[in-house]
C-alpha positions in Angstrom: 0.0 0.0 0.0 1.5 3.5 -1.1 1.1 6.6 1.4 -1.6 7.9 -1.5 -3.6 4.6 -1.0 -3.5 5.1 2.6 -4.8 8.6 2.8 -7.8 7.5 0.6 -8.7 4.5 2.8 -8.3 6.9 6.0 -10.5 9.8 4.5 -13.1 7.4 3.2 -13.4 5.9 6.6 -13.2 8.6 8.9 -15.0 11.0 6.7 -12.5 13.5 5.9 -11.2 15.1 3.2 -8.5 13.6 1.6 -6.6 17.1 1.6 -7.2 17.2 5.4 -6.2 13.4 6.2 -2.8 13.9 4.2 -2.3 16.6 6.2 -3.0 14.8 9.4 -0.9 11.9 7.9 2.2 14.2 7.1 1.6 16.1 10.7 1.9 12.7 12.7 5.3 11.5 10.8 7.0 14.5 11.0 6.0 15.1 14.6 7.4 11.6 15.3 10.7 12.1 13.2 11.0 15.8 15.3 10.7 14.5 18.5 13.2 11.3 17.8 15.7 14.0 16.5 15.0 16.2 19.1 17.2 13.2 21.4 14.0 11.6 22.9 14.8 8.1 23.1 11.3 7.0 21.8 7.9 7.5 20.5 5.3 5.0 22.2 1.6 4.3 20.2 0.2 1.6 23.2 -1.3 -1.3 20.7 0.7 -0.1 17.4 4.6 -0.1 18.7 7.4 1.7 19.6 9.8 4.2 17.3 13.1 4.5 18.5 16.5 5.3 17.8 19.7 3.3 18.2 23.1 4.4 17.9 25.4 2.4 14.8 28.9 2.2 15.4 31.6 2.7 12.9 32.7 0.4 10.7 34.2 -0.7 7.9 32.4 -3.0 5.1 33.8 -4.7 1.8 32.0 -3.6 -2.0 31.3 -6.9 -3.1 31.6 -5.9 -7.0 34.5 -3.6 -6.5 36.0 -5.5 -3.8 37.2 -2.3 -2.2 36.5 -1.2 1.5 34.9 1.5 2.7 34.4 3.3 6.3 30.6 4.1 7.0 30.8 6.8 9.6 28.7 6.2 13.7 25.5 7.5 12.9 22.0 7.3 14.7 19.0 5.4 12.8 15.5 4.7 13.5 13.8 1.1 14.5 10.1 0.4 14.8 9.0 -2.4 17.5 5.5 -3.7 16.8 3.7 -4.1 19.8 1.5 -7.0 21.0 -1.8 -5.9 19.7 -0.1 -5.2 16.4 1.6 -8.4 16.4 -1.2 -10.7 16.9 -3.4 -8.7 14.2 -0.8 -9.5 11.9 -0.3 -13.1 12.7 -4.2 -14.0 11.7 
């Protein structure tokens, strides 16, 4: 499902506009990606999951077609932890 397919399922449902449910849409995510970057450690949705982030440490990784190595710097990135609810809705 694309983010446009989503918005139309969500306005459809909920009665909305789709104007106003993208907006709504784009308004959670960047709210959640703010607040992550902002150096909370994480972004709880009881039933849906948990967004954190995790520190990656340096390191260096072979090309395989070039065969040459190459040093990817410590950077932070983003997981997502499906909660129970989420799980078990899934596994049906």
């Amino acid at each position: 499902m694309t983010k446009r397919e989503l918005i139309e399922l969500v306005a459809r449902k909920s009665h909305l506009t789709k104007r106003a449910t993208e907006e709504c849409l784009d308004v959670f995510l960047s709210e959640i990606g703010r607040v992550l970057a902002k150096g909370e450690k994480r972004v709880v949705l009881s039933g849906f999951g948990t967004f954190r982030v995790i520190p990656v440490k340096s390191k260096t990784v072979k090309i395989p077609n070039t065969e040459k190595f190459v040093t990817i710097k410590s950077h932070r990135s983003p997981k997502f932890t499906p909660g129970k609810k989420f799980k078990r809705a899934i596994a049906r």
